[in-house]
Biotite code that builds the C-alpha atoms (Angstrom):
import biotite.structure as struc

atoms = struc.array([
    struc.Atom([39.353, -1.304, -14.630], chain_id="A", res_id=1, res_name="UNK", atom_name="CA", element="C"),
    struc.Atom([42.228, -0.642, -12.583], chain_id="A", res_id=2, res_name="UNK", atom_name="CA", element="C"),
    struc.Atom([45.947, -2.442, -13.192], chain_id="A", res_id=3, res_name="UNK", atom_name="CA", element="C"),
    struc.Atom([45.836, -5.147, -10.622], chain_id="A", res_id=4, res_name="UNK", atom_name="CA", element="C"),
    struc.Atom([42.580, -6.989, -11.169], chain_id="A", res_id=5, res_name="UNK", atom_name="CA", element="C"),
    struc.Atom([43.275, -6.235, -15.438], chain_id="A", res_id=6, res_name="UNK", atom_name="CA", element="C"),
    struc.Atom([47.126, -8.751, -14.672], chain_id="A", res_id=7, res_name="UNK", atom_name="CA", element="C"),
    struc.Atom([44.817, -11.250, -12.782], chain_id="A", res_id=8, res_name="UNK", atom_name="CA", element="C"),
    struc.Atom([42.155, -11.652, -15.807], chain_id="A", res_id=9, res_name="UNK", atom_name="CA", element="C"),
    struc.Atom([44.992, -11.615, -18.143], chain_id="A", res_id=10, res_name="UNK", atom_name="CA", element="C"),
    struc.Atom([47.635, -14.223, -16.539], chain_id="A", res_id=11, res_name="UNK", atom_name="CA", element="C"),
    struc.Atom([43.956, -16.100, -15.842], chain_id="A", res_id=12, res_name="UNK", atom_name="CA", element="C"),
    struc.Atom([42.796, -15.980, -19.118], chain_id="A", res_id=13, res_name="UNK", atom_name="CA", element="C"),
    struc.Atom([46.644, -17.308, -20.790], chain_id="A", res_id=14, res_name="UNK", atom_name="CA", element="C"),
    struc.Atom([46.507, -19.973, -18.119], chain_id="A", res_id=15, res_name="UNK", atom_name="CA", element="C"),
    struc.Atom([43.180, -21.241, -19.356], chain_id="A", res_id=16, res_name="UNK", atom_name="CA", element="C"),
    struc.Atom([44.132, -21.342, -22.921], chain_id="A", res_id=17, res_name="UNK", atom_name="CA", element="C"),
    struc.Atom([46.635, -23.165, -22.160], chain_id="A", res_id=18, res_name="UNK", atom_name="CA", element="C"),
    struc.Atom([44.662, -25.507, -19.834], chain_id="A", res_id=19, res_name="UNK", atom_name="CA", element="C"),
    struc.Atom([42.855, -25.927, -22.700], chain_id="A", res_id=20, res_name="UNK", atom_name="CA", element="C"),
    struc.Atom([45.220, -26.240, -25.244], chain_id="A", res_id=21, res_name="UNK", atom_name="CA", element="C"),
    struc.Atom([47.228, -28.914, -23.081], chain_id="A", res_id=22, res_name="UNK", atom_name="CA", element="C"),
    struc.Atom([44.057, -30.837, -22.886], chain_id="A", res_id=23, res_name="UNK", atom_name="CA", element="C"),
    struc.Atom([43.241, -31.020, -26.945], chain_id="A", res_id=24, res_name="UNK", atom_name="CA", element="C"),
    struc.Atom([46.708, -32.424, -27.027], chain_id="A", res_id=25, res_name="UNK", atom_name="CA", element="C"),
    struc.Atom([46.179, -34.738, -24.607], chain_id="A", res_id=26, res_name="UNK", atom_name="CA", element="C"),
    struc.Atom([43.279, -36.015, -25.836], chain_id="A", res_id=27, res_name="UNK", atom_name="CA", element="C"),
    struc.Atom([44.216, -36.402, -29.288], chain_id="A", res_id=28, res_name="UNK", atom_name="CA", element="C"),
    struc.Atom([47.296, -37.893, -28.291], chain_id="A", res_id=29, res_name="UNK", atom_name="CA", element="C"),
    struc.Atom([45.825, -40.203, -26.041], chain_id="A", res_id=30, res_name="UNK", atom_name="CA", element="C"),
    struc.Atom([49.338, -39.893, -23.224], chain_id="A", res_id=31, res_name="UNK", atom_name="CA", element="C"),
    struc.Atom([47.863, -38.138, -20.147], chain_id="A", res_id=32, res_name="UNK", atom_name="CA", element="C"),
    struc.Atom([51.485, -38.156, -18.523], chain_id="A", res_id=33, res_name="UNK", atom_name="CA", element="C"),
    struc.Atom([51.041, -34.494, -17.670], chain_id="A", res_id=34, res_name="UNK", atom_name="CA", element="C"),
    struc.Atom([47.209, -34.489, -16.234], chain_id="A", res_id=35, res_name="UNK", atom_name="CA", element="C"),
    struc.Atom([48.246, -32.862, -13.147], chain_id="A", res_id=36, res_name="UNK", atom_name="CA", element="C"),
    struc.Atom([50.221, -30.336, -15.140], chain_id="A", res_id=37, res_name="UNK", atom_name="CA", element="C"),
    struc.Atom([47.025, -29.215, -16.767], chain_id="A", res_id=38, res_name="UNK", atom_name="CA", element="C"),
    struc.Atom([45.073, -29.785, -13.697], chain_id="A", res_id=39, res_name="UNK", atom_name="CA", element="C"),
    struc.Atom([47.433, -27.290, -11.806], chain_id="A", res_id=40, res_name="UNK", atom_name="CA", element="C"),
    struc.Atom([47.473, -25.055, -14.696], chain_id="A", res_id=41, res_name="UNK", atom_name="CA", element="C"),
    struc.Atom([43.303, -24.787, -15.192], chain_id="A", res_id=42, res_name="UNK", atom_name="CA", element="C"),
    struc.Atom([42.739, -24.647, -11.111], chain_id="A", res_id=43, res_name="UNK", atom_name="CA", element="C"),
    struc.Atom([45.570, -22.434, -9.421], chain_id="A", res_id=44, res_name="UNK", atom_name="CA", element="C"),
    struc.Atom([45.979, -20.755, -12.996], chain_id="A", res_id=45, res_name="UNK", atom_name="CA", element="C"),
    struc.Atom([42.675, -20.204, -14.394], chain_id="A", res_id=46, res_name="UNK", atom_name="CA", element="C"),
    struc.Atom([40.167, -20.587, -11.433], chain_id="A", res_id=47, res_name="UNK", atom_name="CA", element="C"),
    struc.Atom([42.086, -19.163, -9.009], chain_id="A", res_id=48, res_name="UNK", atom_name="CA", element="C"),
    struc.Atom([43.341, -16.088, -10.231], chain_id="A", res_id=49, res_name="UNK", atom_name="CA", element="C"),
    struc.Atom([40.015, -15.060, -11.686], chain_id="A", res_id=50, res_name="UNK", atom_name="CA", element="C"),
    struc.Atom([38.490, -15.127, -8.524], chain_id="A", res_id=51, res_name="UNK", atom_name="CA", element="C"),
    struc.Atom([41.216, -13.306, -7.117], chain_id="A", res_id=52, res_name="UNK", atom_name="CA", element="C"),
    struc.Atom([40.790, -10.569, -9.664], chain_id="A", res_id=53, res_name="UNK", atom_name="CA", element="C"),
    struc.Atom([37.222, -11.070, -9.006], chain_id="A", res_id=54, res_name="UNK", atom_name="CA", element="C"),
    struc.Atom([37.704, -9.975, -5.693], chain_id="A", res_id=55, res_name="UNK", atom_name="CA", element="C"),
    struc.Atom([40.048, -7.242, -6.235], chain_id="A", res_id=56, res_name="UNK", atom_name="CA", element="C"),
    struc.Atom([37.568, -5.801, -8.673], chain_id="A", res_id=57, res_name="UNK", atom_name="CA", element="C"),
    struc.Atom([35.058, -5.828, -6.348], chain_id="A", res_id=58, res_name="UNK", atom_name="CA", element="C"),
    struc.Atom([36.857, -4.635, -3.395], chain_id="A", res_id=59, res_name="UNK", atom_name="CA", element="C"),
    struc.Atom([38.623, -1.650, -5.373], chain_id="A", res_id=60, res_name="UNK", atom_name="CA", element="C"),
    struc.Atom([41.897, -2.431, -6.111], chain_id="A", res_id=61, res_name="UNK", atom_name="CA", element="C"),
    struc.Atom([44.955, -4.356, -3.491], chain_id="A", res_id=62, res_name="UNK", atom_name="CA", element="C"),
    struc.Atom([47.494, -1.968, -3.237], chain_id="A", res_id=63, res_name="UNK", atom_name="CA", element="C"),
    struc.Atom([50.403, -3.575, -2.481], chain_id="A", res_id=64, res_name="UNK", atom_name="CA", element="C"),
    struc.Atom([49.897, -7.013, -1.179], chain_id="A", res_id=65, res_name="UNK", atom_name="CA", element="C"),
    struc.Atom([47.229, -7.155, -4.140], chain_id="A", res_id=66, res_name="UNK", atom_name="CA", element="C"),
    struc.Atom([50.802, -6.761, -5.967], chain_id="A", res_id=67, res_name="UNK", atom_name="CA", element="C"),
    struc.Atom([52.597, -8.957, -3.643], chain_id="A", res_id=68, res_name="UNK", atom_name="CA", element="C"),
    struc.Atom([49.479, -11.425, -4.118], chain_id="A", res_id=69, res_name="UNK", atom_name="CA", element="C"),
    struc.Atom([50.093, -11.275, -7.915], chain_id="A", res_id=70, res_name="UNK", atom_name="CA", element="C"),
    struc.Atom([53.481, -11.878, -8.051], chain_id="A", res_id=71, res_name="UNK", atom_name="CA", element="C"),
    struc.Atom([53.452, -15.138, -5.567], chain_id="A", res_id=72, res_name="UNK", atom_name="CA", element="C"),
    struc.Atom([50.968, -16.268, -7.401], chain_id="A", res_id=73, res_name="UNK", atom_name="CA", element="C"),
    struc.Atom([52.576, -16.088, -10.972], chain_id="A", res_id=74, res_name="UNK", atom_name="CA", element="C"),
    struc.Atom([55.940, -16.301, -9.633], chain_id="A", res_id=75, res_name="UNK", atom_name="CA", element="C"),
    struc.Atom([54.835, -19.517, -8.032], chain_id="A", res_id=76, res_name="UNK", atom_name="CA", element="C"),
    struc.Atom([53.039, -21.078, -11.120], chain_id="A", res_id=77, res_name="UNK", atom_name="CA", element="C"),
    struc.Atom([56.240, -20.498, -13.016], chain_id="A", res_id=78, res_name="UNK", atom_name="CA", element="C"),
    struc.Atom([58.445, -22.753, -11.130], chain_id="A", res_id=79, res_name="UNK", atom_name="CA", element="C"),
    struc.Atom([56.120, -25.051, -9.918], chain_id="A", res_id=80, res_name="UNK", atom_name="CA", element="C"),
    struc.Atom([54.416, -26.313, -12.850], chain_id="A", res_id=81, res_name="UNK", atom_name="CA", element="C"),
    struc.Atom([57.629, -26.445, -15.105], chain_id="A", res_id=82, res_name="UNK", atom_name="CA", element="C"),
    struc.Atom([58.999, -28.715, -12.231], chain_id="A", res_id=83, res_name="UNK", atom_name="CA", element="C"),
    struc.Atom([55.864, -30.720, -12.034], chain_id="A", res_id=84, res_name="UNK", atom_name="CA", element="C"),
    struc.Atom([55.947, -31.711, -15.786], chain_id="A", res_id=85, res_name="UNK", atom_name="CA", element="C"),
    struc.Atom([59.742, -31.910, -15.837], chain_id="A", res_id=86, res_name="UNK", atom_name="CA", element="C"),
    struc.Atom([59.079, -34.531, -12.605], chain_id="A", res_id=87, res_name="UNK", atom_name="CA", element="C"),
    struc.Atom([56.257, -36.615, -14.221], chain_id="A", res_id=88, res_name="UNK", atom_name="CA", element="C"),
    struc.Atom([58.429, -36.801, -17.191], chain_id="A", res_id=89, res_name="UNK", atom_name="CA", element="C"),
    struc.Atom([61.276, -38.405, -15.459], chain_id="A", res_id=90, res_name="UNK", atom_name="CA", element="C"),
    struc.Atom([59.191, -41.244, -13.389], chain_id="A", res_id=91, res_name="UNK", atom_name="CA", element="C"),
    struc.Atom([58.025, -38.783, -10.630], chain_id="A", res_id=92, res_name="UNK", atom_name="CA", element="C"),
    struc.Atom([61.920, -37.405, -9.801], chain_id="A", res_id=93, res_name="UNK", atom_name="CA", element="C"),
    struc.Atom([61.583, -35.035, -7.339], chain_id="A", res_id=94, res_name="UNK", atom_name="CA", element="C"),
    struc.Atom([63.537, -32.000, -8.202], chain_id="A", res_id=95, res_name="UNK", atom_name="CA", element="C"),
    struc.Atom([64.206, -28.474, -6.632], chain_id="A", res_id=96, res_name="UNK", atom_name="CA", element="C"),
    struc.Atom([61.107, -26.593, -8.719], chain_id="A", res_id=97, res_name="UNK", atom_name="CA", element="C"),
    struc.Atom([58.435, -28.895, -6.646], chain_id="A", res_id=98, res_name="UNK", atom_name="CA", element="C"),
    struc.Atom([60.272, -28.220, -3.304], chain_id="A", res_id=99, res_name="UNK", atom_name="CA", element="C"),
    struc.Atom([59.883, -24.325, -3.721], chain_id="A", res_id=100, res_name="UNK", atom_name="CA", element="C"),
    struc.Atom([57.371, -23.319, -6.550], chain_id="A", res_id=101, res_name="UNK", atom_name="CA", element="C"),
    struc.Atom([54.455, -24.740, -3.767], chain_id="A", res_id=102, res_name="UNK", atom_name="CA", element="C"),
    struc.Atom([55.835, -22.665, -1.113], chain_id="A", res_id=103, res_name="UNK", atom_name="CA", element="C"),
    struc.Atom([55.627, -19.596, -3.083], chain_id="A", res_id=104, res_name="UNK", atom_name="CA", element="C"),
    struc.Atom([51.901, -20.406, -4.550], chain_id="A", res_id=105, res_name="UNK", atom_name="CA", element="C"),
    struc.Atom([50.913, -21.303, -0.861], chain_id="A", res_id=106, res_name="UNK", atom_name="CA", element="C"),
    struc.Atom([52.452, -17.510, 0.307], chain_id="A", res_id=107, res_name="UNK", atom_name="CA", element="C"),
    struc.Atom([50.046, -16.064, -2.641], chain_id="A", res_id=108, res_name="UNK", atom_name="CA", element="C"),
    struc.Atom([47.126, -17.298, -1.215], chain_id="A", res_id=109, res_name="UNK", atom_name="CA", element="C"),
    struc.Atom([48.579, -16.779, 2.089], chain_id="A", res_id=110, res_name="UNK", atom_name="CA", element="C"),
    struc.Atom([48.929, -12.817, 0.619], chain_id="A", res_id=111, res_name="UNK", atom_name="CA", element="C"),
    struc.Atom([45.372, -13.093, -0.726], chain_id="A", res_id=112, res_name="UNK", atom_name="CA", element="C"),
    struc.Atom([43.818, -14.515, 2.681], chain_id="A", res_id=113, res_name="UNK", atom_name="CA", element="C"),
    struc.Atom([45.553, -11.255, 4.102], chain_id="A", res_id=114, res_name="UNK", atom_name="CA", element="C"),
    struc.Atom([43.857, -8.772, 1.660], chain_id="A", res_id=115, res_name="UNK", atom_name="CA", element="C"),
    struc.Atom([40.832, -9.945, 1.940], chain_id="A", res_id=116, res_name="UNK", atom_name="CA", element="C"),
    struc.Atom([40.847, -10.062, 6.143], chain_id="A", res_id=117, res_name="UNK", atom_name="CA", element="C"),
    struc.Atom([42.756, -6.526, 5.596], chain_id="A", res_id=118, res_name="UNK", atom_name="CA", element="C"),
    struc.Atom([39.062, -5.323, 4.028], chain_id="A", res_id=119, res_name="UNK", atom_name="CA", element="C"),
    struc.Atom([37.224, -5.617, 7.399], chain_id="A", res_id=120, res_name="UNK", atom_name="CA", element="C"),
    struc.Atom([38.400, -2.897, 8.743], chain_id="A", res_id=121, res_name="UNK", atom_name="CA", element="C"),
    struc.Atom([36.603, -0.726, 6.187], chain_id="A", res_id=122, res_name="UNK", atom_name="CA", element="C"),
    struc.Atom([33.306, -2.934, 6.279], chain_id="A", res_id=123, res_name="UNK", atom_name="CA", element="C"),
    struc.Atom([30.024, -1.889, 6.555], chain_id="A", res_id=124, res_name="UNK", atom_name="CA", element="C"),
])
């Protein structure tokens, strides 16, 4: 399997343990503060970058705005959904982390949206 899809399974697969390991504790904790934390974390983290190393399996690789695509993505995740739980934590307080870390997750998909329109050209 070549490098680029193999970093989207991986980061995928860490995000969805710890989806899933956010969940047991919420649920045996019973404080569901941080629900959109773990939402965030199972959907852009888990979902999303499978399918996008889905599709970059499928299509043959990304090159580099496969790489580009990665690194938004991930890049993103890190600051948003640190800011995200550090905001629900304090009442909602919006803080620098939510302003940017969207932007940067939006510009992944924006980078994904372009490699897959970029694979029409060689289309049967």
């Amino acid at each position: 399997m070549p490098r680029l899809p193999l970093a989207f399974f991986t980061a995928a697969a860490l995000c969805g343990l710890g989806g899933m390991i956010m969940g047991t504790v919420m649920g045996a904790t019973g404080d569901f503060t941080q629900s959109p934390v773990h939402a965030h974390l199972n959907l852009i983290g888990w979902a999303s970058l499978a399918i996008m190393g889905t599709f970059y399996t499928l299509a043959g690789g990304g090159g580099r705005l496969g790489w580009l695509n990665f690194l938004l993505m991930v890049g993103g995740m890190l600051i948003l959904l640190p800011a995200l739980a550090i905001s629900l934590a304090n009442g909602h307080a919006p803080n620098l982390g939510l302003m940017i870390g969207p932007f940067v997750v939006l510009a992944g998909m924006l980078a994904f949206i372009a490699a897959v329109l970029a694979r029409w050209r060689g289309a049967a």
